[in-house]
Each structure stands twice: as structure tokens, then as C-alpha cells.
C-alpha positions in Angstrom: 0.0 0.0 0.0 1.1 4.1 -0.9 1.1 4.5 3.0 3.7 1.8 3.8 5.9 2.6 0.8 6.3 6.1 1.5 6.5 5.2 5.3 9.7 2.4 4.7 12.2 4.7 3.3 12.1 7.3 6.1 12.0 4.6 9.3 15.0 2.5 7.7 17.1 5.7 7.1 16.6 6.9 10.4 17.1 3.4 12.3 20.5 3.4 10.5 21.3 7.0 11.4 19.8 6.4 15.1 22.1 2.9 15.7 25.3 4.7 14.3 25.0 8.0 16.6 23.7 5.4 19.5 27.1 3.3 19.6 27.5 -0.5 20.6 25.0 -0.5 23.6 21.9 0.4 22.4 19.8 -1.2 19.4 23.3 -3.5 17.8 23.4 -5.5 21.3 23.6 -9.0 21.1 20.6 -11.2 22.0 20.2 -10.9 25.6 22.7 -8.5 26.4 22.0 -5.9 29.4 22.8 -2.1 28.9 22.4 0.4 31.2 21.3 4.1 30.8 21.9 6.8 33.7 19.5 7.2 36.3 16.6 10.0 35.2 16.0 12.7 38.0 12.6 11.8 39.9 9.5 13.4 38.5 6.7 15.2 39.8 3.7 13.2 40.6 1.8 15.1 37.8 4.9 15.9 35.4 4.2 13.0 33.2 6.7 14.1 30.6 9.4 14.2 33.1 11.8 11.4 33.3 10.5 9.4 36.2 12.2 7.9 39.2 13.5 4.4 37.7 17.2 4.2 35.7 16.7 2.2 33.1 18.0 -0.8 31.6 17.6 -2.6 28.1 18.0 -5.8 26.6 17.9 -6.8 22.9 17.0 -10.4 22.0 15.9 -11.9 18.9 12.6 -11.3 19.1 12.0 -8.1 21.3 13.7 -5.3 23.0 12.8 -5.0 26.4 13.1 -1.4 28.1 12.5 -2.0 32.0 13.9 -0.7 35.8 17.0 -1.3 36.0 17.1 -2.6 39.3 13.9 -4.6 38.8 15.2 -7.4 40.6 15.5 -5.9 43.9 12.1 -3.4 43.2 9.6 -3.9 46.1 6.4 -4.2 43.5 5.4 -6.2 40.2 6.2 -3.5 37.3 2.7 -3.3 34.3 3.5 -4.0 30.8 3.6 -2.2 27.7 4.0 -4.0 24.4 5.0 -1.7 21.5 4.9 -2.2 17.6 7.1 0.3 15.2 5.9 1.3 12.2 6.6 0.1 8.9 10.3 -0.5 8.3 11.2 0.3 12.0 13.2 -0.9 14.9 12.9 -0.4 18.7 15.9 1.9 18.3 14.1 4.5 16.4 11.9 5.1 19.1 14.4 4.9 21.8 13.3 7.7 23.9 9.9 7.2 24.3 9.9 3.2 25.1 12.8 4.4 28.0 10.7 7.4 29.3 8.0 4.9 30.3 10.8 2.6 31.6 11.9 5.1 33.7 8.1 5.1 35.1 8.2 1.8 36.0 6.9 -0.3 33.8 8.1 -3.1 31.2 8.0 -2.1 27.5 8.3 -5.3 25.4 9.2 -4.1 21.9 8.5 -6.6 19.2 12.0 -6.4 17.0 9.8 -7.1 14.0 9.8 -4.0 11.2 6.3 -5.5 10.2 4.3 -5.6 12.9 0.6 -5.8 11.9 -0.2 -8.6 12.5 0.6 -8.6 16.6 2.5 -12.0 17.0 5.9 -10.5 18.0 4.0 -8.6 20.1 1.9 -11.5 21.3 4.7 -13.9 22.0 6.5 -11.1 24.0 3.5 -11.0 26.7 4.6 -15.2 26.2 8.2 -14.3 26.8 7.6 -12.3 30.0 5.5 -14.5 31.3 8.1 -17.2 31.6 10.6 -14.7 32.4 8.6 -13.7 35.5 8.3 -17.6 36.4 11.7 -17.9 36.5 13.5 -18.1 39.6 16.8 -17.3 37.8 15.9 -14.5 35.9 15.8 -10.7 37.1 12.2 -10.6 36.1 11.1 -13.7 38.4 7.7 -12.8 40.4 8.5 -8.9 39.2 5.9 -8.3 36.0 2.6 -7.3 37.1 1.0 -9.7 34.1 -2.1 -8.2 35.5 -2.1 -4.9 33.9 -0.6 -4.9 30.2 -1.0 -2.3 27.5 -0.6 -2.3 24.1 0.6 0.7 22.1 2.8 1.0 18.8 3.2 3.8 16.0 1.7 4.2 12.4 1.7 0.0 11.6 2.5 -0.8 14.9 -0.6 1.7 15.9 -3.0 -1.0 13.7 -0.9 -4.1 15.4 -2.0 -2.4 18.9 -5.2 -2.7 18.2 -5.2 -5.7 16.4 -3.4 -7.0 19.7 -6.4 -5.3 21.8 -8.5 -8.4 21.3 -6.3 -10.0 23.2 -7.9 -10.9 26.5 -4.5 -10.2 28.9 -4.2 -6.5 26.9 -6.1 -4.0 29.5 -5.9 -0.8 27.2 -4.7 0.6 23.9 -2.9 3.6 22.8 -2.4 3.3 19.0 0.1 6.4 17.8 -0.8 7.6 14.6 -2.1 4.0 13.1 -2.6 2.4 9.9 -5.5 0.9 8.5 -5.2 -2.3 8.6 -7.0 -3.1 11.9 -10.9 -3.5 13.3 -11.4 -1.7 16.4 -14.7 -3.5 16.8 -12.7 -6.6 18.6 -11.2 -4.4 20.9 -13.0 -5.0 24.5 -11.1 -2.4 26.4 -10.5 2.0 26.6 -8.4 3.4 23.8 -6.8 6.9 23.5 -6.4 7.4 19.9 -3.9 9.4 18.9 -2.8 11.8 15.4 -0.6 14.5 14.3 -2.3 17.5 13.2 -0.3 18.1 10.2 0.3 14.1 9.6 0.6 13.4 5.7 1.0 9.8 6.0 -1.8 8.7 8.6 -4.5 11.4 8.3 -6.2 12.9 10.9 -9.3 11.4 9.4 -8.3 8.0 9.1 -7.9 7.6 13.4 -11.2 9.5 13.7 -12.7 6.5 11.8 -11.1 4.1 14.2 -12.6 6.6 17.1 -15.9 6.8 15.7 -16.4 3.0 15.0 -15.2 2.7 18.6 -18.5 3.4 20.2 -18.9 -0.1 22.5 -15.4 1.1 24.5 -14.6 3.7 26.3 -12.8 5.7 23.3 -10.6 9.1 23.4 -9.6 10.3 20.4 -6.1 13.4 20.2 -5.0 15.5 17.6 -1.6 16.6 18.8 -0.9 20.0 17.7 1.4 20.6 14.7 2.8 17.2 14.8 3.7 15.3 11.7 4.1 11.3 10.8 7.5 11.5 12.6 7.1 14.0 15.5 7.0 11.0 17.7 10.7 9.4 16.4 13.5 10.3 18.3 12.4 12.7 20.9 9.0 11.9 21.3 7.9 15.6 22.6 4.4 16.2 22.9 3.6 12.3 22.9 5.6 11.5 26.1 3.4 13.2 28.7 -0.1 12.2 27.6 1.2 8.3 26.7 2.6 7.7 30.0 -0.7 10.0 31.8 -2.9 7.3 30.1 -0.8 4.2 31.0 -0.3 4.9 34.6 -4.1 5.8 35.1 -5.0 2.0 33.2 -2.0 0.1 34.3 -0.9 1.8 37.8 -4.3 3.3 38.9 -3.2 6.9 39.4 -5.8 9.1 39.7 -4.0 12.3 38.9 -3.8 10.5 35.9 -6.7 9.6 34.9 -7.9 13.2 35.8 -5.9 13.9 32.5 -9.0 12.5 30.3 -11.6 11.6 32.0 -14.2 13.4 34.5 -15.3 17.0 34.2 -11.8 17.9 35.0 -10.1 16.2 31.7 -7.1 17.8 31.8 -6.3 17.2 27.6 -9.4 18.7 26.9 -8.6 22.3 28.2 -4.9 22.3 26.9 -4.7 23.7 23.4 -1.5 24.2 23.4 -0.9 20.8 23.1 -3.9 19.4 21.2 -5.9 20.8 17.9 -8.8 18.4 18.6 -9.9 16.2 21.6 -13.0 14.2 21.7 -14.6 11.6 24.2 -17.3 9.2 23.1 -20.2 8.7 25.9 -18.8 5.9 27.2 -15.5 7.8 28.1 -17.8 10.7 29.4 -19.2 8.5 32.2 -15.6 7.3 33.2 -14.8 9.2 37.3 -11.4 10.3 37.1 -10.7 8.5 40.3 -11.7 5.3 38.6 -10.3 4.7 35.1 
């Protein structure tokens, strides 16, 4: 299809420029090889675009890249789940940033490795992986994944592969970046945010309202990020990091200064143009409490 063609080209350039600048410890580890990245500053309990209080770690096997706490091992709680899909032609390296912002919030981000990701089964197999990761008592992971409260968000391709992977009954939410076509939001049994760029070329605005408006048996947000393009969220994911994380810690980690972000009369994304051209809740999102997401 025109949309992947003209998406390829841009992703693989990028990935290439992004793994050379990165060096040997990032996205060319070997399979199952441990980096470490410094440890962010704590954030402020309603600074979701601040780097949170968990350094970060990542590990690269042949499958996915996982982004997680560091010192998971030792952590005194079971960390929620994000699985992510990259767009057409991508790696987990292009969106580096973002995937270790929400590390550094505590959760683990299972990026599949695949640059296809529609269909969901890298991203699948990685809920799979952690599973037996968390039952095993020689692994770092062992009894640490909260495999109660899993997420499922990717960008453009991986946006339709989130949602094709939000029929899954272990996923608890969806956040699909920017996503393509290729995907029925009417299997999707839990709350989406939906999310587009404003001046996107490549995904239309349009083309996520359709997935918002056919998503009328869920609660459903849809956000038009302000200005933002098909590759505002590559690299430094800007404007996406706040609201991404705000919505996974009020599904995943129950924080209610989250939630207040979309829903109750408070919604904070609703009142913040600066940020957003268009924001709209279906009926079922406008009878969510804030304090209970």
C-alpha cells in the first residue's frame, strides 16, 4: 500500500542514522545483552513528561527489545506491561526515547523487534516471553511483572498491530500512535486513546477518527496533537511523552491524577490547546470518574 511505501524509506534511514550515533549499547546488542542508561531525576507526581524515578536498563534479544527498571530485581512491587509495535520499516531503536521514558516510570516495554508488525505476533509472544521470564526463579524478572495490567501501544503500523493486539484478553488498554488501516477496532473489548498529528501526511487525521468513531462499544478518546507530523514522535517523542505515560499509569498503575488527564469533568487534555488541535470523548469515556479509570 502508498502509505507503507512512503512510510519504509524514512524509518530505515533513520534506524540506521539512530544505531550509528547510539554506539555499541543500544539497538546492535547482542541477544540478551543488558545495557544500562543513567539514572533520570525523579518526577513530579503530575509531570508525566518528566523522566520518572527508575534508571533504566535494556536488553535486545531476537525477538523483542525490552526497556525496564533497572534494578527490577530488587524493586519492592510487580512493574505493568507495555507492548510496543514500530511502524513500517522500524526498529525499537528508532523510538528509543519514548519506550525508556516509560521505563523510567516503571513499567516493562516489550518491543517486538519485528519492522512489520501488523499482524501482533511478535507482540503476542512477548506477553509469552515475560510470562516465563517472571516464572523464573533465575531470571531478574522472576515474580516482578505485574501480568495483571498490560497495554498495548505501537506507532503508524504498529498503531493497527496495537489494536489488532487489543483483542487479546491479557491486553487491559490501547494507545495506538498515529495507526494504519489495517485493523478492526470492533474486537477491541477495552478504553483506547487514539492518537494523530495534526499536520500528519501519512496517517490522516481522518483515518484515526474513523477508528474513534467506530469505537462506540469502548470507552474511546480520540487526540490530535498539535502541529505534529508522521515522525514527531521518532527520536524525541515531545508532545507524545506526557499524555502516553498519563494514560498508562491511570489504566495500568491506577493513578488518579492521571486519569484526571482524560476523564471526569476535569479532563485535563481537553482544556490544553496548546498541546492538542482536537480532543473528543465518546459517551462511554464521558461516564468514566477520574478517580476510577
Amino acid at each position: 500500500m502508498l502509505w507503507r511505501r512512503n512510510l519504509f524509506a524514512p524509518l530505515a534511514a533513520l534506524a540506521l542514522v539512530l544505531t550509528a550515533s547510539a554506539g555499541a549499547g543500544t539497538a546492535a546488542a547482542a541477544t540478551d545483552t543488558t545495557v544500562v542508561a543513567a539514572a533520570p531525576a525523579a518526577s513530579a507526581a503530575d509531570d508525566f513528561g518528566a523522566p520518572g524515578p527508575y534508571a533504566t536498563a535494556v536488553e535486545v534479544g531476537a525477538i523483542t527489545t525490552l526497556y525496564y527498571p533497572r534494578d527490577i530485581a530488587d524493586s519492592d512491587r510487580r512493574h505493568p506491561v507495555i507492548v510496543w509495535g514500530n511502524g513500517t520499516g522500524g526498529v525499537p531503536l528508532v523510538y528509543r526515547d519514548l519506550l525508556l521514558h516509560w521505563a523510567s516510570q516503571g513499567f516493562v516495554v516489550a518491543a517486538a523487534n519485528t519492522p512489520m508488525s501488523n499482524l501482533g505476533i511478535s507482540m503476542r509472544a512477548s506477553i509469552d516471553m515475560l510470562t516465563g521470564r517472571n516464572a523464573d526463579p533465575g531470571s531478574i524478572f522472576f515474580d516482578r511483572v505485574d501480568l495483571e495490567h498490560i497495554g498495548a501501544s505501537g506507532h503508524s503500523q504498529g498503531g493497527a498491530a496495537a489494536i489488532v493486539v487489543g483483542s487479546d484478553p491479557r491486553i487491559d488498554t490501547i494507545l495506538p500512535i498515529q495507526p494504519g488501516p489495517l485493523a478492526n477496532i470492533n474486537a477491541v473489548r477495552v478504553p483506547a486513546l487514539l492518537l494523530a498529528g495534526q499536520r500528519d501526511s501519512i496517517v490522516f487525521p481522518a483515518l484515526v477518527k474513523a477508528f474513534y468513531n467506530a469505537a462506540d462499544h469502548i470507552p474511546a478518546l480520540y487526540g490530535e496533537v498539535r502541529g505534529a507530523d508522521h515522525f514527531t514522535v521518532v527520536g524525541d517523542p515531545g508532545p507524545f511523552a506526557a499524555p502516553t505515560t498519563a494514560w498508562f499509569r491511570a489504566h495500568l498503575m491506577v493513578d488518579r491524577t492521571a486519569s484526571a488527564q482524560f476523564f471526569g469533568p476535569g479532563c485535563g487534555i481537553c482544556t490544553d490547546t496548546a498541546t492538542w488541535s482536537d480532543v473528543r470523548r465518546n459517551s462511554l469515556a464521558l461516564n468514566v470518574p477520574a478517580a476510577t479509570p
